[in-house]
N, C-alpha and C positions, 0 to 999 in steps of 0.2 A: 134260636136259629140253629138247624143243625147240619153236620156236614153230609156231601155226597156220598154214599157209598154204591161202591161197583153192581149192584144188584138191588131193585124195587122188591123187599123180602114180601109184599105182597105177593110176588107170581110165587112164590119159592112154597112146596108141597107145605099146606096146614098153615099158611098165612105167616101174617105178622105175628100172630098169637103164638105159634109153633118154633120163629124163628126169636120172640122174645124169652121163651123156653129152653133154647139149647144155650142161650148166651148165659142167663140164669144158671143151669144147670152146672156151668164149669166156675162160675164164681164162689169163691171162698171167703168172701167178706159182703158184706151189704154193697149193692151198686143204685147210686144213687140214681135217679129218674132222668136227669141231662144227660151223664154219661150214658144209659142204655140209648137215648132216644137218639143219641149222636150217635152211637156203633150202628144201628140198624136204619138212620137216617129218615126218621119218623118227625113230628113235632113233636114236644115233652106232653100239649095236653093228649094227643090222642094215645102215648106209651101209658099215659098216667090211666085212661081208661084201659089198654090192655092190661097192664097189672091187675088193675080191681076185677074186672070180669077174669081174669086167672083165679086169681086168691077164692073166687066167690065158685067157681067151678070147682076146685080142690075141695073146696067142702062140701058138695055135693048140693047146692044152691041151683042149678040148673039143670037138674032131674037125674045125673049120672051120680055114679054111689061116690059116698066121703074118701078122701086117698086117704094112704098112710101119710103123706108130708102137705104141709101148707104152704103158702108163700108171704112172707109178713114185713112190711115194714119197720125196720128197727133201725138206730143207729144212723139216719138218715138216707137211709136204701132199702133195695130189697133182696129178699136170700129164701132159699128155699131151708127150712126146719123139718123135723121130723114133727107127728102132731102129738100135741101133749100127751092126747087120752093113751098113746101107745109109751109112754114115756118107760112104764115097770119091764114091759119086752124089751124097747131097746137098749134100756140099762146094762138088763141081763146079756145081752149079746157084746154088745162093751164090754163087759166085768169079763166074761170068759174070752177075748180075743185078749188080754193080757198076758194070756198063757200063752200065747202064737210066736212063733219064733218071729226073732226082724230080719227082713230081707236083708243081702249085702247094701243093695241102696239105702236103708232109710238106717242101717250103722254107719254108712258113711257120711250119710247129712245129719246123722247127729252126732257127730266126730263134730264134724266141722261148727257144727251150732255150740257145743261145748267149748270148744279152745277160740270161739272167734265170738262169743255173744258179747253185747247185742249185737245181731246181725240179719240182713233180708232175706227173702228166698231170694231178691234178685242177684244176691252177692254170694248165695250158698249156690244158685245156678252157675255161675260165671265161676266158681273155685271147681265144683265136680265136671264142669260143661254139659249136664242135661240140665232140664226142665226139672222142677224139685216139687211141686206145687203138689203133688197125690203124696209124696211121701209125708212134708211135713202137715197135711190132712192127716195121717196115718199116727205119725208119731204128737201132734195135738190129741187126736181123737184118745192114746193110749197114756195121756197124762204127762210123760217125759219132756213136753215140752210148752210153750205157752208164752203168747202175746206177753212182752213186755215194755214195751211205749213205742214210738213213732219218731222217723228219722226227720228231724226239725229243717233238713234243706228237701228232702223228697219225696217227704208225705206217708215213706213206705213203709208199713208195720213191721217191728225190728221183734224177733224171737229170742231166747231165753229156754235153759234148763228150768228143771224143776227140783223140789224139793222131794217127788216122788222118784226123779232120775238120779239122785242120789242115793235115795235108800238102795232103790233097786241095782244101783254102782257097790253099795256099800263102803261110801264115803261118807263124811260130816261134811267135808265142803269143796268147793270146787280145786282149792288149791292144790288136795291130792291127787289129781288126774295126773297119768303118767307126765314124764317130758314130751310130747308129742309136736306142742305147736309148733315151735320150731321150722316144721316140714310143711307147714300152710300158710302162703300168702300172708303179708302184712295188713293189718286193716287199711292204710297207705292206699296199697297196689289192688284193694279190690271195691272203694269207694264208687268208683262208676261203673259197678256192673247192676245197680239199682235197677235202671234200664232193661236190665233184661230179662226182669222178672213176669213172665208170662209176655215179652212180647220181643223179646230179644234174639238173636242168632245161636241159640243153642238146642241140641237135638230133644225133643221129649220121647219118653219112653219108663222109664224106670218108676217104682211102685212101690 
C-alpha cells in the first residue's frame, strides 16, 4: 500500500518513468522498490515494472543507443552506476580530480567527519546548517572518506576518514589532528539531527 502524494506523476512531463528518474537520480544509496513506489505513490508491482523497462532502455534494449550509466539492483535497491565497459575512462577522470583543489565546503565537512566520526550527513548537515549530501559524494568519490557501519537506532549510514585522508594529512593516525574538536558540537547535542539528512530544515547549496 502506498501513500498519497500531492501530484498523479503520471500527468507530470515524461511520466512516471521520468519522475522515477529524477528521484533516482539524487539518491546516493540503493532505494529500495517500497520506498520509491511510496515517494511517487505508485503500487510497488507497477514501480517494479518501471525500474526493469529503465534498466532495459539504459542499455539500449529498446532501439535507442547504450548510455553511459545503468540502473541496477544491488544492495536491496536501486541506483544509477556508471557502466562497467566505461569503467578505464571513468577511473581516469577519478585519478585526475585528486589533484583538484577542495572547495571551502567539502574542507569543512570534512573537518567535521574527522573530529566527529562516526557520524551522518544528517548530523554533519545539522553542524554546518546546509544540505552536505554532493559534498560527501565528492569527498567519497576522492577516497578521503568512506561508509563506515550504520547508526543502530536510525538506520543512517555513519562516515569515516580514511587511510588515504591520512596519508594525504600526513599523519599515521587520527590522534594527530590538531586540538580542534573542542569547537564542534558534542556527539550529545547533535544525535537528532539524523533527521535531517536530506529531508530536514536546512538550506542546500554548497558542493
Amino acid at each position: 500500500m502506498t501513500e498519497t502524494v500531492g501530484v498523479d506523476v503520471h500527468d507530470l512531463p515524461g511520466g512516471a518513468l521520468a519522475a522515477a528518474e529524477a528521484v533516482l537520480m539524487v539518491a546516493d544509496e540503493p532505494v529500495p522498490v517500497v520506498q520509491l513506489a511510496t515517494e511517487l505513490g505508485l503500487p510497488v508491482a507497477e514501480v517494479t515494472g518501471l525500474l526493469t523497462e529503465l534498466a532495459a532502455e539504459y542499455r539500449g534494449e529498446r532501439g535507442g543507443r547504450p548510455r553511459g550509466f545503468e540502473l541496477r539492483e544491488v544492495g536491496g535497491g536501486w541506483r544509477f552506476y556508471s557502466a562497467p565497459v566505461f569503467h578505464e575512462v571513468v577511473g581516469r577522470f577519478v585519478v585526475n580530480g585528486q589533484t583538484q583543489r577542495l572547495t571551502q565546503a567539502a574542507l569543512e565537512t570534512l573537518a567535521v567527519i574527522a573530529y566527529r566520526q562516526p557520524v551522518s550527513r544528517g548530523q554533519v548537515s545539522g553542524i554546518r546548517g546546509v544540505s552536505v549530501d554532493g559534498v560527501v559524494r565528492t569527498l567519497t568519490t576522492r577516497g578521503l572518506i568512506a561508509e563506515v557501519g550504520q547508526d543502530s537506532a536510525t538506520g543512517a549510514v555513519l562516515y569515516g576518514t580514511t587511510g588515504y585522508f591520512l596519508e594525504r594529512m600526513g599523519l599515521t593516525s587520527l590522534d594527530q589532528l590538531p586540538p580542534l574538536a573542542p569547537y564542534l558540537p558534542e556527539m550529545s547535542a547533535i544525535q537528532q539531527l539524523d533527521g535531517l539528512d536530506g529531508r530536514g530544515d536546512v538550506t542546500t547549496g554548497d558542493v
